[in-house]
Structure formats: C-alpha cells, structure tokens
HTML snippet that shows the backbone in 3Dmol.js (N, CA, C, O; Angstrom):
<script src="https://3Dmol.org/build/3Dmol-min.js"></script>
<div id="view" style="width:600px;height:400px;position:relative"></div>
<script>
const pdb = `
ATOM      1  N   UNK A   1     -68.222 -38.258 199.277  1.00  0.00           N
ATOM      2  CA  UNK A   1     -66.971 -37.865 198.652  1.00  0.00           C
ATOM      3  C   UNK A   1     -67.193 -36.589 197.838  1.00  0.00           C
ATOM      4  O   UNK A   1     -68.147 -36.448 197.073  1.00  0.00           O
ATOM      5  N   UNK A   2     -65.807 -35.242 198.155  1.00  0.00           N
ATOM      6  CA  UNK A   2     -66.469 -34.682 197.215  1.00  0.00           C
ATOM      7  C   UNK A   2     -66.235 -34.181 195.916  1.00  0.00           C
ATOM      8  O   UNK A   2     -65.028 -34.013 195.748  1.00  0.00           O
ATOM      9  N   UNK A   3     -66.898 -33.883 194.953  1.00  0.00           N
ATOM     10  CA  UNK A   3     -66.560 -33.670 193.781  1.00  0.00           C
ATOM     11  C   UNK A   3     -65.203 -32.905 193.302  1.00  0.00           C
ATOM     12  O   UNK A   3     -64.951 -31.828 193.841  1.00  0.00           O
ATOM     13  N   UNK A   4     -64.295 -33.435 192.281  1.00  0.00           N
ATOM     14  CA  UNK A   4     -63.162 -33.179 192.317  1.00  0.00           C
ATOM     15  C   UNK A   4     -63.272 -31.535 190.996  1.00  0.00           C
ATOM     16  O   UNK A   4     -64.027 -31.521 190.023  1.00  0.00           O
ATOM     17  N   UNK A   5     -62.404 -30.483 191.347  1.00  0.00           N
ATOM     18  CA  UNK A   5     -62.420 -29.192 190.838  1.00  0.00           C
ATOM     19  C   UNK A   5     -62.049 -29.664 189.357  1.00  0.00           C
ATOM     20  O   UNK A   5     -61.597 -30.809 189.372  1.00  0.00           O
ATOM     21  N   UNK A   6     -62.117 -29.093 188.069  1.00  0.00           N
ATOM     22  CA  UNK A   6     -61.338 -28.876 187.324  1.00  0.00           C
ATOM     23  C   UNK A   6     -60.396 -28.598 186.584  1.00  0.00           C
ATOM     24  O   UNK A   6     -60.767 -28.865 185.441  1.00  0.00           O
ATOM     25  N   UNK A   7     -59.359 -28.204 186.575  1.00  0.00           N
ATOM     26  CA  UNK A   7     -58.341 -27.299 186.584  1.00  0.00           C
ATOM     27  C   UNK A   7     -58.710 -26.558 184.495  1.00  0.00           C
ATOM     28  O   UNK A   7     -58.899 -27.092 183.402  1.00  0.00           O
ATOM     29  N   UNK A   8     -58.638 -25.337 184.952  1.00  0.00           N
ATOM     30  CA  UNK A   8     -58.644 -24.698 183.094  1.00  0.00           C
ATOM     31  C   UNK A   8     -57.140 -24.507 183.062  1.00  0.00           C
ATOM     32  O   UNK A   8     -56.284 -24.396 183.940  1.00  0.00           O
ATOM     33  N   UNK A   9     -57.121 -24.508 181.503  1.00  0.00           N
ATOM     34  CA  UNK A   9     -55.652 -23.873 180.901  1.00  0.00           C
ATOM     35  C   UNK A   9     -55.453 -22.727 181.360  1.00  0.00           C
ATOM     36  O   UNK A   9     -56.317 -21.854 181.268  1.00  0.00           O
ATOM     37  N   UNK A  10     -54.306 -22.528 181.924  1.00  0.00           N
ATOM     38  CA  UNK A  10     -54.467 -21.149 181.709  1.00  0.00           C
ATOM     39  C   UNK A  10     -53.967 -20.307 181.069  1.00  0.00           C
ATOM     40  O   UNK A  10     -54.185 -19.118 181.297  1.00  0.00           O
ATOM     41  N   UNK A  11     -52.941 -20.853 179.831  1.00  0.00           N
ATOM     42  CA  UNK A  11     -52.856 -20.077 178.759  1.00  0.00           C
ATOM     43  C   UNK A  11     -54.192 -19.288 178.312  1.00  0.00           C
ATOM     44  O   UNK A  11     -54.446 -18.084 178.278  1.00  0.00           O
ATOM     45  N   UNK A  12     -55.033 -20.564 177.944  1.00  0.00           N
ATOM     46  CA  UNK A  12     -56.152 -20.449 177.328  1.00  0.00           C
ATOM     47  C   UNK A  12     -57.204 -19.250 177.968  1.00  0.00           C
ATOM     48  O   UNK A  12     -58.042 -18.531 177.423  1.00  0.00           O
ATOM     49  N   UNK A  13     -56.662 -19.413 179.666  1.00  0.00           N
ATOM     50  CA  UNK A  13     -57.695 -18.097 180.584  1.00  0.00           C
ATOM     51  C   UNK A  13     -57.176 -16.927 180.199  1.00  0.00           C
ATOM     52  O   UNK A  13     -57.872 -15.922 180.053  1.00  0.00           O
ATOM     53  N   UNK A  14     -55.819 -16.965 179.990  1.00  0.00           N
ATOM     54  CA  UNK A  14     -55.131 -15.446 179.673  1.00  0.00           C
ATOM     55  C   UNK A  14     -55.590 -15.011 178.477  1.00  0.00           C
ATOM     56  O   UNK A  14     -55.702 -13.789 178.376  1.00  0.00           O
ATOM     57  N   UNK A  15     -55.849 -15.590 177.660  1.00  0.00           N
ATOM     58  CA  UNK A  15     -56.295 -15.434 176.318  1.00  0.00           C
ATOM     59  C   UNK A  15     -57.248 -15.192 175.366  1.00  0.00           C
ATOM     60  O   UNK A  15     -57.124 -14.774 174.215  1.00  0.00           O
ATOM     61  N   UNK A  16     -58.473 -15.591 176.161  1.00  0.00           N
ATOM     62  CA  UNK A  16     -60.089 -15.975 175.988  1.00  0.00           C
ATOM     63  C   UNK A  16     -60.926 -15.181 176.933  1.00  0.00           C
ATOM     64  O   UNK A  16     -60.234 -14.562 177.742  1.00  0.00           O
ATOM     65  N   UNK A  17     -62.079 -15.034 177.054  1.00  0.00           N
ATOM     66  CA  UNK A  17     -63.312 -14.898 177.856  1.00  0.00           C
ATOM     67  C   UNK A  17     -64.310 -15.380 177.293  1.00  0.00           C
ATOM     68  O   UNK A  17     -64.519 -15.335 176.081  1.00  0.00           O
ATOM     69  N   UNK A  18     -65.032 -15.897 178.142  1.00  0.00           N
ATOM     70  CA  UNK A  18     -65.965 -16.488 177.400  1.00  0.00           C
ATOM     71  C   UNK A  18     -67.856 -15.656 177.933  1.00  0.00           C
ATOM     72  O   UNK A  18     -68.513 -16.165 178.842  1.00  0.00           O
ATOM     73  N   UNK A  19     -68.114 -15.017 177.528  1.00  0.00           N
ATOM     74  CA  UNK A  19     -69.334 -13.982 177.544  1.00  0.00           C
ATOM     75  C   UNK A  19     -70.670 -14.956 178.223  1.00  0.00           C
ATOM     76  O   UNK A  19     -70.804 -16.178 178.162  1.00  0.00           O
ATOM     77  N   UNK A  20     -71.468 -14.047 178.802  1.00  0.00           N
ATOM     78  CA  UNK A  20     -72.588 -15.243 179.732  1.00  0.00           C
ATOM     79  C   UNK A  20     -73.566 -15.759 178.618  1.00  0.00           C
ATOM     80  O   UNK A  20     -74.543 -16.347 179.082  1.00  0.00           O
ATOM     81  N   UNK A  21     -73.509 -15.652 177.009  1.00  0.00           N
ATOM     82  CA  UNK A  21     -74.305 -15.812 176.192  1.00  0.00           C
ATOM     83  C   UNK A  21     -73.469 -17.376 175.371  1.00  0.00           C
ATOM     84  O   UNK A  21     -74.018 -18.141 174.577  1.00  0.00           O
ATOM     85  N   UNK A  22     -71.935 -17.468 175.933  1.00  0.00           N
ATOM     86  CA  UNK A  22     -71.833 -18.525 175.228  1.00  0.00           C
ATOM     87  C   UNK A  22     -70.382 -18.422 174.504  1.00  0.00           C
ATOM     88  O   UNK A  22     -69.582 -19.356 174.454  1.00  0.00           O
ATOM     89  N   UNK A  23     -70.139 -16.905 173.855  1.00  0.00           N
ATOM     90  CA  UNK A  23     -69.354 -16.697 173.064  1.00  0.00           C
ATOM     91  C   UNK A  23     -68.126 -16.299 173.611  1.00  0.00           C
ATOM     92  O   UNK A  23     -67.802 -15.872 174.720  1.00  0.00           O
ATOM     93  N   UNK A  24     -67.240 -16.649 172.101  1.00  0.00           N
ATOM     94  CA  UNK A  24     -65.734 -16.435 172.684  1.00  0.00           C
ATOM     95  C   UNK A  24     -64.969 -15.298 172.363  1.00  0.00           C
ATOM     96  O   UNK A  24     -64.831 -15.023 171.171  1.00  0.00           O
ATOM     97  N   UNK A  25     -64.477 -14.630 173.175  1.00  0.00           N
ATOM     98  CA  UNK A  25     -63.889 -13.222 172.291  1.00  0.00           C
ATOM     99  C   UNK A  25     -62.477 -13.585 173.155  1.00  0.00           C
ATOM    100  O   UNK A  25     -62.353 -14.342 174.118  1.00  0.00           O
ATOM    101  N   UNK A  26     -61.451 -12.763 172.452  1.00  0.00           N
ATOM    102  CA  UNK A  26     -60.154 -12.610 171.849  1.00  0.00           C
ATOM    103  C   UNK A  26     -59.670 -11.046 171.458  1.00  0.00           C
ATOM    104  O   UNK A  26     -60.298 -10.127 170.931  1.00  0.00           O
ATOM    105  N   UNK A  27     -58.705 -11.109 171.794  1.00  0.00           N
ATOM    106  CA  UNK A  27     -58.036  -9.566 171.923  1.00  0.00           C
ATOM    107  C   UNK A  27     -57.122  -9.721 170.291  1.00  0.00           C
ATOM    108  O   UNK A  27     -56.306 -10.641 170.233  1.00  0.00           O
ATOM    109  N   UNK A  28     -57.276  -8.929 169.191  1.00  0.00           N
ATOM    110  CA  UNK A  28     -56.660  -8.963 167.807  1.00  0.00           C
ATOM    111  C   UNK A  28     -55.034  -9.137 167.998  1.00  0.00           C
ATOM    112  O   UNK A  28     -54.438  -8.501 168.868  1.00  0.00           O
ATOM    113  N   UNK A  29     -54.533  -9.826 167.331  1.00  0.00           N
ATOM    114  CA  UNK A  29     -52.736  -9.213 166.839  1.00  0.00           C
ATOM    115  C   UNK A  29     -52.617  -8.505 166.431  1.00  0.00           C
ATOM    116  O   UNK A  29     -53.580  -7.943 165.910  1.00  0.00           O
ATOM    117  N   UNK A  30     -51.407  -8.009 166.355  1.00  0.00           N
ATOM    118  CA  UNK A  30     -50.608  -6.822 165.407  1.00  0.00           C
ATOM    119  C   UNK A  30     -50.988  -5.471 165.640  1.00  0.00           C
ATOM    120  O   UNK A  30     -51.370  -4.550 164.918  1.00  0.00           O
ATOM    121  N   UNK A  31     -50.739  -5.642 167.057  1.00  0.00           N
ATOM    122  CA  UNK A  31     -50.655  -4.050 167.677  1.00  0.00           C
ATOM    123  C   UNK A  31     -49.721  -4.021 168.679  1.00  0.00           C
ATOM    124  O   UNK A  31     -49.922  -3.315 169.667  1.00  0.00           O
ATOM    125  N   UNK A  32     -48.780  -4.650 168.574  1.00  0.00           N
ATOM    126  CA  UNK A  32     -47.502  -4.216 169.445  1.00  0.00           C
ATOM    127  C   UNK A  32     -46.329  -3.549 168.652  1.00  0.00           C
ATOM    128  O   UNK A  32     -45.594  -2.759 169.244  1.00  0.00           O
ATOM    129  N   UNK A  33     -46.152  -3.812 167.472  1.00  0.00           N
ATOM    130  CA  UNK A  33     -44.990  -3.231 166.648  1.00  0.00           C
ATOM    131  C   UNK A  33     -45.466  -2.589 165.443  1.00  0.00           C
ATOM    132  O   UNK A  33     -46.629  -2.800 165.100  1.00  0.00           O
ATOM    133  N   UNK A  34     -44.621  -1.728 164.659  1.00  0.00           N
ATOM    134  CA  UNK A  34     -44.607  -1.706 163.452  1.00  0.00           C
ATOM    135  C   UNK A  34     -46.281  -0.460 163.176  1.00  0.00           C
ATOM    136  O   UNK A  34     -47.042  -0.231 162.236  1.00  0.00           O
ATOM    137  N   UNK A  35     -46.170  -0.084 164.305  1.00  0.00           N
ATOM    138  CA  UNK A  35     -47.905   0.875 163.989  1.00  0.00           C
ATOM    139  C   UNK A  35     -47.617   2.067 163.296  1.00  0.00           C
ATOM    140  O   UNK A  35     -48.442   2.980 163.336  1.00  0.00           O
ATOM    141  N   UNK A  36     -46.501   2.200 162.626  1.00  0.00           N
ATOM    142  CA  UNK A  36     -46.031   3.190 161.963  1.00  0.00           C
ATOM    143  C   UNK A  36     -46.634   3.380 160.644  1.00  0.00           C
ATOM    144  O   UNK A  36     -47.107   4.431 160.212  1.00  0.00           O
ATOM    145  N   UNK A  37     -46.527   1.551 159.684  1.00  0.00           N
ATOM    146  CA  UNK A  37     -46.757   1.543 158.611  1.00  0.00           C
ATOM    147  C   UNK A  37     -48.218   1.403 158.329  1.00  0.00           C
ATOM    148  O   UNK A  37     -48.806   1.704 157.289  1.00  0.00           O
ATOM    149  N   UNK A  38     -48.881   0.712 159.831  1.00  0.00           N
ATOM    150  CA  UNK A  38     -50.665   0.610 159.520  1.00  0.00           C
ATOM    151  C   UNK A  38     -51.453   1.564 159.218  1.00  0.00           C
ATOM    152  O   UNK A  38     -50.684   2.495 158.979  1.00  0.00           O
ATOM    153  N   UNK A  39     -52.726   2.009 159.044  1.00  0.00           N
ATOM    154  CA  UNK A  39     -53.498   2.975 159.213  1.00  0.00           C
ATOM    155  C   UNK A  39     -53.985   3.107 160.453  1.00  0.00           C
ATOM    156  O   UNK A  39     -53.671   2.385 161.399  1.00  0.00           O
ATOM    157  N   UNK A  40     -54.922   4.213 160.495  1.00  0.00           N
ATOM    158  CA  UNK A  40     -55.505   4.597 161.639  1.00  0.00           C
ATOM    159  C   UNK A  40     -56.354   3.641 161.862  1.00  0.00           C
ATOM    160  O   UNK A  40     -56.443   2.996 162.907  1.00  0.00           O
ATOM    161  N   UNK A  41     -57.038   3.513 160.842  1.00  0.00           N
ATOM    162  CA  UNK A  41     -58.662   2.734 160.723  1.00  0.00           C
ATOM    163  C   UNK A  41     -58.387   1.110 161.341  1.00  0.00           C
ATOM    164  O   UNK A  41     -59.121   0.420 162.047  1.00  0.00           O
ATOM    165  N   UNK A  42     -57.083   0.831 160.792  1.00  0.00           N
ATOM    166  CA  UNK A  42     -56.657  -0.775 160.902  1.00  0.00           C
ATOM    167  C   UNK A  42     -56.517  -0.542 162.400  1.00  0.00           C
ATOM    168  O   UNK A  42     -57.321  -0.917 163.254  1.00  0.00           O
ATOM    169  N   UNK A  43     -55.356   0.147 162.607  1.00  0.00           N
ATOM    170  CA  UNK A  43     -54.875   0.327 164.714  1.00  0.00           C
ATOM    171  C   UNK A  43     -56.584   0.404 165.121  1.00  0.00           C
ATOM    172  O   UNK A  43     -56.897  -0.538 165.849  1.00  0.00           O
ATOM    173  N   UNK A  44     -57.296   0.983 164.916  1.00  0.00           N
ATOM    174  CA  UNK A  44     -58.559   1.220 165.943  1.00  0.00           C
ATOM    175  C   UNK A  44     -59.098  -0.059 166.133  1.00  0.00           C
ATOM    176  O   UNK A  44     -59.351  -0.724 167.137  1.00  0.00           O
ATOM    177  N   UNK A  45     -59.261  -0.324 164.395  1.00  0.00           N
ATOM    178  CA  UNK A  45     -59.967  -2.059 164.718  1.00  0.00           C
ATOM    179  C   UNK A  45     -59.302  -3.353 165.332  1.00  0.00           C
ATOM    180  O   UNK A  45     -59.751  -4.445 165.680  1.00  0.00           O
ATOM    181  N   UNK A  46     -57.794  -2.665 165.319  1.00  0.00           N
ATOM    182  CA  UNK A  46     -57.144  -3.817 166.021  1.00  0.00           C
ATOM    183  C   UNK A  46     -57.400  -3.704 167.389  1.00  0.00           C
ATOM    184  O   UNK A  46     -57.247  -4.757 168.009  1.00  0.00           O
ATOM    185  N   UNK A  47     -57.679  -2.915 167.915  1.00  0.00           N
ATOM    186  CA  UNK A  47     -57.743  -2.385 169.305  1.00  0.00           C
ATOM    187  C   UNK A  47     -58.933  -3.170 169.868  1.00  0.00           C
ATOM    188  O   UNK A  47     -58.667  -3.725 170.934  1.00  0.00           O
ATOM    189  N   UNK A  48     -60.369  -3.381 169.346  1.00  0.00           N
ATOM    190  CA  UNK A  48     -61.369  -3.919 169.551  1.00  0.00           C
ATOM    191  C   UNK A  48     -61.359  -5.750 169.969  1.00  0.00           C
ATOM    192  O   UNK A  48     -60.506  -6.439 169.409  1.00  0.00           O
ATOM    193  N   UNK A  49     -62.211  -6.329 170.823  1.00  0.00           N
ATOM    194  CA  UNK A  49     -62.307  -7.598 171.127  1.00  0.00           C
ATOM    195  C   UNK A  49     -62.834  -8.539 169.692  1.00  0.00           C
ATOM    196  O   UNK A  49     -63.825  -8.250 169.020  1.00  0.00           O
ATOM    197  N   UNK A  50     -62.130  -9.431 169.494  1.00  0.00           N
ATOM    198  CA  UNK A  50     -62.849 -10.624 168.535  1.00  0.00           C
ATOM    199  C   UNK A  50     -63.848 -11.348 168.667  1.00  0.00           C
ATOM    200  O   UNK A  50     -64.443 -11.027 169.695  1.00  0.00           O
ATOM    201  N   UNK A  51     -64.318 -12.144 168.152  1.00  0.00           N
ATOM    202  CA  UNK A  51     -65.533 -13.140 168.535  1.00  0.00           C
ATOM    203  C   UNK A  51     -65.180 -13.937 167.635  1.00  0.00           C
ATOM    204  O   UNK A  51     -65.125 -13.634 166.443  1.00  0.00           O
ATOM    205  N   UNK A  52     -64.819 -15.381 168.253  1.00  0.00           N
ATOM    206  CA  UNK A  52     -64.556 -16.056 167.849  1.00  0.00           C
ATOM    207  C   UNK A  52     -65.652 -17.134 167.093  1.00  0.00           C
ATOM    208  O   UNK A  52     -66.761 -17.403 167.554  1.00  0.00           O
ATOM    209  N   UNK A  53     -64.977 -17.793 165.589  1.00  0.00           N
ATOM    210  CA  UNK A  53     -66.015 -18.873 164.783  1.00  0.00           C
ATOM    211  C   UNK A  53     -66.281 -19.896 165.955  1.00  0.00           C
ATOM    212  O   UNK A  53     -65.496 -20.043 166.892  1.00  0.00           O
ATOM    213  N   UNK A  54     -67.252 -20.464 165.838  1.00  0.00           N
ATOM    214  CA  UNK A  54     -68.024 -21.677 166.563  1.00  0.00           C
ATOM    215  C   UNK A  54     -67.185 -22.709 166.758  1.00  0.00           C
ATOM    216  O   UNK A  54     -67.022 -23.312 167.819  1.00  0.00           O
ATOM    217  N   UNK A  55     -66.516 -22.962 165.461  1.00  0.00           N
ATOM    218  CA  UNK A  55     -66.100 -24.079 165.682  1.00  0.00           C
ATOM    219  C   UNK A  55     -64.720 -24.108 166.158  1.00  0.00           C
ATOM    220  O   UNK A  55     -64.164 -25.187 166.364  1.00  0.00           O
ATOM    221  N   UNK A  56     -64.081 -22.893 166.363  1.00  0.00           N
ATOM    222  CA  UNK A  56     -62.593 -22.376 166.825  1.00  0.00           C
ATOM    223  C   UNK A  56     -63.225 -22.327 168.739  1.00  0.00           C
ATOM    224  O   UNK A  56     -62.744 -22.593 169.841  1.00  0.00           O
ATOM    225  N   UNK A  57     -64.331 -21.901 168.273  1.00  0.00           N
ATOM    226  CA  UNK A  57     -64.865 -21.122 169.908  1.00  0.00           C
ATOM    227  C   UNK A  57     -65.587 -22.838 171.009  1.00  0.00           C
ATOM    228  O   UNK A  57     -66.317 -22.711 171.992  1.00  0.00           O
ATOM    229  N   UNK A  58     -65.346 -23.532 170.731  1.00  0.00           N
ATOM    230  CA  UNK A  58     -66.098 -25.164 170.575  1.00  0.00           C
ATOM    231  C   UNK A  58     -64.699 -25.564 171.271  1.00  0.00           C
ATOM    232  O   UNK A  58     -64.715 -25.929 172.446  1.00  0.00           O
ATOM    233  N   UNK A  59     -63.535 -25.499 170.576  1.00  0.00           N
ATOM    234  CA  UNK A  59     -62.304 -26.013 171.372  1.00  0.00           C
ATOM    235  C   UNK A  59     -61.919 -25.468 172.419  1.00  0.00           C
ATOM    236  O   UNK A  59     -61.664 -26.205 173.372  1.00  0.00           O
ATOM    237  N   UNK A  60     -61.752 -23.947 172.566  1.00  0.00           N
ATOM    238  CA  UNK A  60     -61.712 -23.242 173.612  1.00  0.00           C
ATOM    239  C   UNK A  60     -62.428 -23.226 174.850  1.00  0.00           C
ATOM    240  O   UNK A  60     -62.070 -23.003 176.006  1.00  0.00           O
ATOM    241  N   UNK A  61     -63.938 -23.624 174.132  1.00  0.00           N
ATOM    242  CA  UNK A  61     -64.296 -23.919 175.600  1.00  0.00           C
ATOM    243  C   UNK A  61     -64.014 -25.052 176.214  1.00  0.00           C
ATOM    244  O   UNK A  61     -63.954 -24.863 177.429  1.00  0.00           O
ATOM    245  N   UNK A  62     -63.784 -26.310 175.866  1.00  0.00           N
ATOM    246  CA  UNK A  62     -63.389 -26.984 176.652  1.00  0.00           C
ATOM    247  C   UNK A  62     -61.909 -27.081 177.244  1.00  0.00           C
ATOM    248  O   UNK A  62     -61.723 -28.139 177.845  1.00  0.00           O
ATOM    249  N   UNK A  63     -60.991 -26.357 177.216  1.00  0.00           N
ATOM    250  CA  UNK A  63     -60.018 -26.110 177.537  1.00  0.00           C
ATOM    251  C   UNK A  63     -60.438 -24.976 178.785  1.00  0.00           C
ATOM    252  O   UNK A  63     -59.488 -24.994 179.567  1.00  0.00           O
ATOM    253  N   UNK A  64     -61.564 -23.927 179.313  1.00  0.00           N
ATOM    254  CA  UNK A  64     -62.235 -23.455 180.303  1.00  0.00           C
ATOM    255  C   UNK A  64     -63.127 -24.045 180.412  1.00  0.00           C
ATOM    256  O   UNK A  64     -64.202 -23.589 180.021  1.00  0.00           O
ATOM    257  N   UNK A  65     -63.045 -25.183 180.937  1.00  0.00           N
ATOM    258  CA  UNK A  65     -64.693 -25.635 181.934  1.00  0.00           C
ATOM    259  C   UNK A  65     -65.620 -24.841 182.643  1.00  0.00           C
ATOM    260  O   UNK A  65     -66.835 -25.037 182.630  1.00  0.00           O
ATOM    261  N   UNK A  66     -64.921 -23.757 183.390  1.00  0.00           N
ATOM    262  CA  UNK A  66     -65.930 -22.911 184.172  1.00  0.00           C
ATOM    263  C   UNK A  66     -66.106 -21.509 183.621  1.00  0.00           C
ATOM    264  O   UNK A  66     -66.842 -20.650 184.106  1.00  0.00           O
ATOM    265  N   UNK A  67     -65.292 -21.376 182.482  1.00  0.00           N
ATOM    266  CA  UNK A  67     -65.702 -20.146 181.230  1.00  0.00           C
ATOM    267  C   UNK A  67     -66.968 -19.930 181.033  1.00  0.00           C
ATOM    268  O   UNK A  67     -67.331 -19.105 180.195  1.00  0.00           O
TER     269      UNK A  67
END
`;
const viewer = $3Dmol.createViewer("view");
viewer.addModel(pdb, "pdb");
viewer.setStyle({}, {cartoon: {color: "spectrum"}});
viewer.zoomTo();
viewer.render();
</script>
C-alpha cells in the first residue's frame, strides 16, 4: 500500500519558506501604503526577508510538512 501524500497549507506556502538549515523567513508588512510618511531607512528594511522566532517558526512548520 502506498504511503499517503500530505497536503501543506497553503496559505501558510504563500507566506513562509522554510531555508535548507531549518529556518523560517517571512516577507515584512507595511509596504504597500502610506510610504510617504515612512523613512527611507524603514522602506529598505521593510523590503528585506524576516526570520522568524523558534517558537513562531515551530508552528509553521508543521503546517509545511515538506518545507
């Protein structure tokens, strides 16, 4: 018999990657509106991938099994 697939969230796929070391990164908020009133420095860093805490990054993965 053979082994049955997993299915991932796929909110959670649209949302996440999960890096071949383990970790979880995440794309920042608050860069679709309002970039008028931010700084430069803030827009750049918003622009950059997150890495998510362990224990935030712990739920996520099991919501991607094959992440």
């Amino acid at each position: 018999m053979a082994k049955v697939k997993v299915k991932s969230k796929r909110s959670a796929a649209k949302r996440f990657k999960v890096t071949k070391n383990g970790k979880v990164l995440y794309s920042k908020q608050g860069r679709r509106h309002l970039l008028s009133v931010k700084s430069s420095k803030r827009k750049r860093q918003l622009g950059k991938t997150g890495v998510l805490k362990e224990c935030e990054a712990k739920r996520v993965r099991s919501l991607l099994p094959y992440g």
